[in-house]
C-alpha positions as CSV (number, residue, x, y, z in Angstrom):
1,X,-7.6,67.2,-3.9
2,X,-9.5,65.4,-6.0
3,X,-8.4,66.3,-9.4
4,X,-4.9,66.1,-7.8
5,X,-5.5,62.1,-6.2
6,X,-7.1,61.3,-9.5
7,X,-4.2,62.6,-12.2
8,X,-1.9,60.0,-9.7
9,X,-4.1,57.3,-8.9
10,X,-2.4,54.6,-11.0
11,X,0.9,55.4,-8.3
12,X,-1.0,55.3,-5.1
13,X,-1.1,52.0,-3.3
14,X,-2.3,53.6,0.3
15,X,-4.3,56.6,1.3
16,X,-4.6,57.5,4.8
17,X,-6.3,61.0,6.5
18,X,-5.4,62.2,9.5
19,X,-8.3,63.1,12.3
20,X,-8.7,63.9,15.4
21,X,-10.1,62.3,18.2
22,X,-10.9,58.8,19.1
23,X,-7.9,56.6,18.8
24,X,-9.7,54.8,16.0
25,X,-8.5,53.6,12.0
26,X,-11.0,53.5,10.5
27,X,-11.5,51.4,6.9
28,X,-14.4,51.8,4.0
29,X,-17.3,52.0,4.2
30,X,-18.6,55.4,6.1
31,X,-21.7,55.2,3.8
32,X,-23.4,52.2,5.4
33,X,-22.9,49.8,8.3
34,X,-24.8,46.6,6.1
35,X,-22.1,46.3,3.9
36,X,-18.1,45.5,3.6
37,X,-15.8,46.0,1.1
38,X,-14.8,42.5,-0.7
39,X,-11.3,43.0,1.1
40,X,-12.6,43.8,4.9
41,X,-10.5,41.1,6.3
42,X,-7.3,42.4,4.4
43,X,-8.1,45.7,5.5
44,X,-8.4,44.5,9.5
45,X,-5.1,42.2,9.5
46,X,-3.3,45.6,8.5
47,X,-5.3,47.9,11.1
48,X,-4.3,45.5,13.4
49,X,-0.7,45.4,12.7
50,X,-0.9,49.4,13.2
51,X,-2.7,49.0,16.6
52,X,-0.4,46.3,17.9
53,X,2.8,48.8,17.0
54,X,1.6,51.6,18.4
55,X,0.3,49.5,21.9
56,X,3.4,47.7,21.9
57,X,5.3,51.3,22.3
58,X,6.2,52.5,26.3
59,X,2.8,55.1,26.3
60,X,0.6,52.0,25.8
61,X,-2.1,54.0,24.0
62,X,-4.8,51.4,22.6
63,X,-6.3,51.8,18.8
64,X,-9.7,50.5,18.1
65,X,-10.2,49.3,14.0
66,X,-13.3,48.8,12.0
67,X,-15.5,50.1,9.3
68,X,-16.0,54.2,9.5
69,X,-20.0,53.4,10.0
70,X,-19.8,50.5,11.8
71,X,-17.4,51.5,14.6
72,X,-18.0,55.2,14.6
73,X,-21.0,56.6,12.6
74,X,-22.3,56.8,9.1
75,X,-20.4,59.4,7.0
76,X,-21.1,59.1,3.5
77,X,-19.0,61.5,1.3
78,X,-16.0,60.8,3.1
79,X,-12.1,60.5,1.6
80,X,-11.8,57.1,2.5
81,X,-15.1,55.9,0.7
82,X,-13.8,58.3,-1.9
83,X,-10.5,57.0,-2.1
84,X,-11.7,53.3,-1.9
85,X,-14.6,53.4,-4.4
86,X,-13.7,55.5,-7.1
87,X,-9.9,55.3,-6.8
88,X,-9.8,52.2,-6.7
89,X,-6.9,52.7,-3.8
90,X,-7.8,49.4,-1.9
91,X,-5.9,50.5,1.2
92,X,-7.6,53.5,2.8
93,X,-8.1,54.7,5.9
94,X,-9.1,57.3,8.3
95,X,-6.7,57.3,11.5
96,X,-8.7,59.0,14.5
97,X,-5.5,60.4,16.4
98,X,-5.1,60.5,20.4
99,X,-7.3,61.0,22.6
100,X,-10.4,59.3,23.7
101,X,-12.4,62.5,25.0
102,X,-10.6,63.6,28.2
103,X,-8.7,66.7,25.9
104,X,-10.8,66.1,22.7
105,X,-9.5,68.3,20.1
106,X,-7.5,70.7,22.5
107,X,-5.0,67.9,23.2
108,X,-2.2,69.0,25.3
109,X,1.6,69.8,24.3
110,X,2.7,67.2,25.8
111,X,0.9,64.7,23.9
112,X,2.0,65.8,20.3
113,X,5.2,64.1,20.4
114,X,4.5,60.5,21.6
115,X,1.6,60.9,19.0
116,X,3.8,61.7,16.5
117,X,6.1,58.4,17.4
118,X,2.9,56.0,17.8
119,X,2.1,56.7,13.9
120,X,5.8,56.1,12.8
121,X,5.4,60.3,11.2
122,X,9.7,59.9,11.9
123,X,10.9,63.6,10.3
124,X,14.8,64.2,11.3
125,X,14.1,67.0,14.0
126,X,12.7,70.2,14.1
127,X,15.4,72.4,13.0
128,X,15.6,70.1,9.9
129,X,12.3,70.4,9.0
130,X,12.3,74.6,9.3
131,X,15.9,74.4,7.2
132,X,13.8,73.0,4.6
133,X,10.2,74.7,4.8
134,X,10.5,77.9,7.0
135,X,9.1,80.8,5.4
136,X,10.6,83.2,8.1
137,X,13.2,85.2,6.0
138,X,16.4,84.9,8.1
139,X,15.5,80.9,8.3
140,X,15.8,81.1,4.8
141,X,18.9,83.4,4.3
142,X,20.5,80.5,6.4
143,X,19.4,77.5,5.5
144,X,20.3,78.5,1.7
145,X,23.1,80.5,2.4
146,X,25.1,77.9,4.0
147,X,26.2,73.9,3.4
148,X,24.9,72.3,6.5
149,X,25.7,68.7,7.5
150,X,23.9,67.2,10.1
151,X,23.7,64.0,12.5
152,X,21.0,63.6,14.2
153,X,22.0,60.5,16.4
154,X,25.8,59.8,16.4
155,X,25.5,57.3,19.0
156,X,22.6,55.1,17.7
157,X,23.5,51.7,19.5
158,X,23.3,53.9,22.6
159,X,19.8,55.5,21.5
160,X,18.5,52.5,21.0
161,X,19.6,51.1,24.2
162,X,18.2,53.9,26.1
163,X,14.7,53.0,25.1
164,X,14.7,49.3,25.8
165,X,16.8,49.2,28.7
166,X,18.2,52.2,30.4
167,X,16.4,55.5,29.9
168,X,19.7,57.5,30.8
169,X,22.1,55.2,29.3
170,X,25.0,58.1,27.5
171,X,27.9,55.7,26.4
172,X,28.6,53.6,23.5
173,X,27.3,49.5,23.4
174,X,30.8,48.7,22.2
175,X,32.0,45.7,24.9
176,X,35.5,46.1,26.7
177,X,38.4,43.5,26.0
178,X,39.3,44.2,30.1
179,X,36.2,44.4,31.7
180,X,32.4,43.1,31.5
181,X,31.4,47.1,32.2
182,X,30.0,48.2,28.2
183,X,30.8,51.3,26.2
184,X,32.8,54.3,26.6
185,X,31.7,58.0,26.4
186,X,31.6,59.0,22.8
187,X,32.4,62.6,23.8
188,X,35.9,61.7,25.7
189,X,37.0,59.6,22.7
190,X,38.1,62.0,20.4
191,X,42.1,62.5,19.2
192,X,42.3,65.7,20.9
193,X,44.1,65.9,24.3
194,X,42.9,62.1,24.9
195,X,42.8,61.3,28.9
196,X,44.7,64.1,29.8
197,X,41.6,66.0,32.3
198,X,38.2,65.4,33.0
199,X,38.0,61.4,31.6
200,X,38.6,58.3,33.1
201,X,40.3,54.9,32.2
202,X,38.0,52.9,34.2
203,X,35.4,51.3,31.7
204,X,33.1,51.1,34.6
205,X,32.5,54.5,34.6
206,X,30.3,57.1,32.9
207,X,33.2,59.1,31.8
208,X,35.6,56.0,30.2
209,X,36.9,57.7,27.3
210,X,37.9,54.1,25.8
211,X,41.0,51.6,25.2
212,X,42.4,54.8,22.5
213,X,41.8,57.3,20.9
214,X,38.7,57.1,18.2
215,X,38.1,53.8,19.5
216,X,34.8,53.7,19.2
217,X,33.2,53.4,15.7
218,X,30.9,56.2,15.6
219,X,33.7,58.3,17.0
220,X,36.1,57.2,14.2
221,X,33.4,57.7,11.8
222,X,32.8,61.1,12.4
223,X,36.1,61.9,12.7
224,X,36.7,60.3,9.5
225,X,34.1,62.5,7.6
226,X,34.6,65.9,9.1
227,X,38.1,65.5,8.0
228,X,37.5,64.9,4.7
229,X,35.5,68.3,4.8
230,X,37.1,70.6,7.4
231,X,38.0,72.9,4.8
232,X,34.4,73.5,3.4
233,X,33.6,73.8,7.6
234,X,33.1,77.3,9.8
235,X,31.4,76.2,12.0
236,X,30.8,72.7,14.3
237,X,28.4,72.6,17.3
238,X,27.5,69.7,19.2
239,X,23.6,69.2,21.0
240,X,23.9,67.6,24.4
241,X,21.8,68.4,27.5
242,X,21.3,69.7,29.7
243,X,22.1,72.9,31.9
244,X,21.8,75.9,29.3
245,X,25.2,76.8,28.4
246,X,27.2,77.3,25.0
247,X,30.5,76.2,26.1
248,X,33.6,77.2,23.9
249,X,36.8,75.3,24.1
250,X,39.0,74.3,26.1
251,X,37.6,71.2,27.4
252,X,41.6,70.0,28.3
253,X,41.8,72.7,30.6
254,X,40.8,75.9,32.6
255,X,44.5,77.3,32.7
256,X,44.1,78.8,29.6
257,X,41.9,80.3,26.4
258,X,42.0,80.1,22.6
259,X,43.6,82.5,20.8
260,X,39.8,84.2,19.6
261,X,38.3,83.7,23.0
262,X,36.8,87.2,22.9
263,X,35.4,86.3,19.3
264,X,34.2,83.0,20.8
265,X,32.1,84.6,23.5
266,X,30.7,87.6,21.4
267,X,29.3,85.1,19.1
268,X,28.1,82.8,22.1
269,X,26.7,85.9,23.6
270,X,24.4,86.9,20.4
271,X,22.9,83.6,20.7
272,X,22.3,83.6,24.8
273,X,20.8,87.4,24.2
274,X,18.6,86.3,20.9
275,X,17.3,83.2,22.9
276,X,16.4,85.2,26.1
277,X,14.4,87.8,24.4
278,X,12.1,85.5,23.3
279,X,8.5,84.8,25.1
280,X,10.4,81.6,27.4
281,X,13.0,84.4,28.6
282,X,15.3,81.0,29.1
283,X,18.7,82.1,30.3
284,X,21.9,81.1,28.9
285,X,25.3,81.2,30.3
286,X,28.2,81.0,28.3
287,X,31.9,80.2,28.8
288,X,34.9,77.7,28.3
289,X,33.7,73.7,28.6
290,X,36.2,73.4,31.2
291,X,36.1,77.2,33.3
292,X,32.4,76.5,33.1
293,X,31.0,73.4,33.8
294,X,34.6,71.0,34.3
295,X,37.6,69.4,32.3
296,X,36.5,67.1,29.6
297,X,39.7,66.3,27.3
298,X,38.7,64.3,23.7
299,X,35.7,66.5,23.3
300,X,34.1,66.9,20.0
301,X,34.7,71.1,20.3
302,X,37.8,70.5,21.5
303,X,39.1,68.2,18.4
304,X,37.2,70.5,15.8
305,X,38.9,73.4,17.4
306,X,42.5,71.8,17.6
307,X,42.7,69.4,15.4
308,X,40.3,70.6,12.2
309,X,40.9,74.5,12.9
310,X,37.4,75.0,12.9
311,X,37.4,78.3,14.9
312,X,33.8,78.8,15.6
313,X,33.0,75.6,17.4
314,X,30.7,74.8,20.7
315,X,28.3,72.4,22.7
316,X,25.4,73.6,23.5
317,X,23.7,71.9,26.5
318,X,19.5,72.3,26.1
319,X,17.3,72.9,28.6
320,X,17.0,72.8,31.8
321,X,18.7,73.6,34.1
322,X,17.9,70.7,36.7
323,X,14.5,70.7,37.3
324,X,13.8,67.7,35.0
325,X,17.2,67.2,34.3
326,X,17.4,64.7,31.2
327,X,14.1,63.5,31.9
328,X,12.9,66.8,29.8
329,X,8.9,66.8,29.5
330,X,7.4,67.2,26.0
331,X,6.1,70.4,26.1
332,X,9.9,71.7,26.2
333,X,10.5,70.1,23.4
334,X,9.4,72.3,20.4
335,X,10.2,75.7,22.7
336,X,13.9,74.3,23.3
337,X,14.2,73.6,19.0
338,X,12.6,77.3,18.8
339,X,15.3,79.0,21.2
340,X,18.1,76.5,19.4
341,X,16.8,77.8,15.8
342,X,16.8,81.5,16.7
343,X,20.0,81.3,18.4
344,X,22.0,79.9,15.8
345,X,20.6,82.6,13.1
346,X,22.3,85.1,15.7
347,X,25.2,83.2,15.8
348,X,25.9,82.8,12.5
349,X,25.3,86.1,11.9
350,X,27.8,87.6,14.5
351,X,30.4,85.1,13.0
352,X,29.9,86.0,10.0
353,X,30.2,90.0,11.5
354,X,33.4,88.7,12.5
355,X,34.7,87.6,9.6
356,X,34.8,83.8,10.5
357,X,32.2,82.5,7.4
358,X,34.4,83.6,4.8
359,X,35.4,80.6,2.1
360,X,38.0,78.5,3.4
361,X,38.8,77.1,-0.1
């Protein structure tokens, strides 16, 4: 590391190490409590710019900032004296991660992510990340074997709004030009079947599917985009939650089936049987969106199905199955992204069994 830091110094600006626990940043010097670096008060405005964020988050978790030996112990020896002193890397710290001593180093699952969040660590998601680094073989086959496109948040006005105001806020922020009721449900809004089942024109309620077709902008958007590349596409899903299901179209209606319905729910089955043998055992059903769960006409599978004759397309709805509702806890989250990751390698792989990942172009 040090031979590493050193052949780079002239491009670092910041070093920071991760630790566990305290809820402490720490700045030079961990050799001695008598004396300061010449910057200490530059290097306390910005510690307490990082404690104020992460306070001023919903979880409320309170940093303390000072010198290593003066708020904490002597450590001489240490990377940020290192960094500091013969680096010359004038921002460095040591960030003492959650908690204060009640878990100490075992800190629960449920803590990771809101930790993660406080210190701003913003990867996509999970699945991205094992795309990219997995070493597990078939993670690799796939992530390399295949063009993948992915949004993480289509509906980011709505995100947003979900953590200021309303924790289970689903619709669009675009306003109405007929009522003071805001947004419409971005998964009612595509150009497929438009308000013919399972939506309403009321932009009062949850399930408004908007004024038109593609009305919204993140709807219109998307649309725009996987048109341009529906011929390079095999296969669309779409993440909602929750209720553990891996619903095939139709949306429109439960009168009748696609033309590959028994493909569609061979596939759907490999990844219900490949999530359920892992250690969770978590149950999957799987079926038409409409025989299923109910009519929902301008869905995403049922556009990408209809309109851009992508013929392996679903929504999958995560865990659970109503316990916690939308209100998942924490420690489902990485187990959920396991059981999502593993299924879709079976999926794939039974689509591709039935001939549906061949080159469209």
């Amino acid at each position: 590391m040090a031979e590493f830091i050193s052949g780079i110094k002239d491009k670092l600006n910041v070093l920071l190490a991760f630790h566990s626990y305290s809820q402490l940043l720490l700045s030079p010097y961990g050799h001695s409590s008598e004396v300061v670096p010449y910057n200490h008060k530059d290097l306390m405005q910005v510690a307490k710019a990082y404690a104020d964020a992460v306070q001023a988050l919903p979880y409320g978790t309170i940093y303390q900032y000072g010198t290593s030996a003066g708020l904490l112990y002597p450590a001489s020896g240490a990377t940020l004296d290192w960094a500091y002193n013969e680096q010359y890397i004038r921002i460095s710290y040591t960030i003492e991660f959650r908690d204060t001593g009640k878990f100490g180093f075992v800190i629960p699952p449920a803590y990771i992510i809101p930790n993660a969040e406080e210190n701003l660590i913003a990867s996509a998601t999970w699945m991205i990340n094992q795309l990219l680094s997995s070493a597990d073989k078939q993670v690799r086959e796939m992530a390399e074997s295949h063009d993948w496109y992915i949004v993480p948040v289509l509906n980011v006005d709505g995100f947003v709004y979900s953590h200021e105001k309303d924790r289970l806020w689903r619709k669009t922020r675009q306003p109405s030009a007929i009522s003071s009721c805001i947004g419409v449900d971005p998964n009612r809004n595509y150009d497929s079947y438009w308000m013919v089942n399972g939506a309403s024109n009321d932009p009062c309620e949850w399930t408004y599917a908007g004024p038109h077709a593609l009305s919204e902008p993140e709807i219109k958007a998307m649309s725009d985009f996987v048109s341009s590349i529906k011929d390079k596409l095999n296969v669309m899903l779409a993440f909602h939650s929750y209720s553990q299901l891996l619903l095939s179209p139709f949306g429109h209606t439960d009168e009748e089936v696609p033309e590959n319905y028994d493909d569609l729910m061979q596939v759907a089955k490999a990844y219900a049987d490949a999530v359920q043998a892992l250690p969770y055992g978590t149950v999957y059903q799987y079926g038409s969106s409409a025989g299923l769960l109910y009519p929902a006409s301008g869905a995403t599978l049922d556009w990408a199905y209809n309109e851009q004759y992508i013929r392996i397309s679903y929504t999958i709805e995560f865990r659970d199955t109503g316990k916690f509702g939308f209100v998942i806890p924490p420690a489902y989250i990485i187990p959920n992204a396991e059981e999502n990751l593993i299924g879709i390698v079976a999926l794939l792989a039974e689509a591709k069994k039935l001939g549906y990942l061949k080159l469209k172009y």
